[in-house]
C-alpha positions in Angstrom: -5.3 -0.8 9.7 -5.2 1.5 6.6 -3.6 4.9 7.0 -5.2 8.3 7.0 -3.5 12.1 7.2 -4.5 11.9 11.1 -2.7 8.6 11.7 0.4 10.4 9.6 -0.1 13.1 11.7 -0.1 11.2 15.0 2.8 9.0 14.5 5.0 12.2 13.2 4.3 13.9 16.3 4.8 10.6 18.2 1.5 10.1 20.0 0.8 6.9 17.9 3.7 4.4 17.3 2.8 3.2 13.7 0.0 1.9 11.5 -0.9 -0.6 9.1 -0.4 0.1 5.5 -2.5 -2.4 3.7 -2.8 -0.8 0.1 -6.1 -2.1 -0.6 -5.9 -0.5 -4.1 -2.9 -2.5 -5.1 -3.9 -5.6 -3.5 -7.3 -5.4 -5.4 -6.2 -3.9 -8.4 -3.7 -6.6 -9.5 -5.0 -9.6 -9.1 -7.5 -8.3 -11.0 -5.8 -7.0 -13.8 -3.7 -10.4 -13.6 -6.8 -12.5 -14.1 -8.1 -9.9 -16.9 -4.7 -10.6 -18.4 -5.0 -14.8 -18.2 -9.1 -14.5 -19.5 -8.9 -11.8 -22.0 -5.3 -12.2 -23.4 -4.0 -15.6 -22.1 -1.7 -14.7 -20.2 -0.1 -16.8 -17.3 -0.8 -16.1 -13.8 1.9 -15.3 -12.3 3.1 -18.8 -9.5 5.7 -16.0 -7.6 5.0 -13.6 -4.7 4.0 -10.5 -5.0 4.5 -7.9 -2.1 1.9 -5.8 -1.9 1.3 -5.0 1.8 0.5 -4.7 4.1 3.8 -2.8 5.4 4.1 -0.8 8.8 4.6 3.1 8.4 6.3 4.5 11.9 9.0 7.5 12.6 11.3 6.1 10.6 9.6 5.8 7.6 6.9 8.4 7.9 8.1 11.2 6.2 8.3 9.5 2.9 4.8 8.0 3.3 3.7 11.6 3.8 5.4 12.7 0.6 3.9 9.7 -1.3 0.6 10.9 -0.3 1.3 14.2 -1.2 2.9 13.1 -4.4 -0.5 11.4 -5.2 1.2 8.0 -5.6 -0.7 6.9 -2.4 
């Protein structure tokens, strides 16, 4: 759970097969700034999903999680 430069690292070089990409930041920081929204501003809360994570990063996707990190978006 949660990726780190060394799981990055392990699944580029294929010694791990992937990892679990919860987000926590995301996941936490919206539905907080959703309910900030509804009590400060009343605002709806939103009924509809939104996909925050948790998402699998392996080889096929690795690279551009490594640039996202890099990128500081991560």
């Amino acid at each position: 759970m949660n990726i780190d430069g060394a799981a990055l690292s392990n699944i580029k070089s294929g010694t791990q097969v992937c990892a679990i990409d919860q987000g926590p930041y995301t996941m936490g920081f919206l539905s907080v700034a959703i309910l900030n929204a509804h009590v400060n501003y009343g605002l709806d809360v939103t009924t509809r999903e939104v996909l925050t994570g948790p998402s699998v990063v392996d080889a096929s996707d690795v690279d551009l999680t490594i640039k996202g990190v890099k990128a500081g978006a991560r």
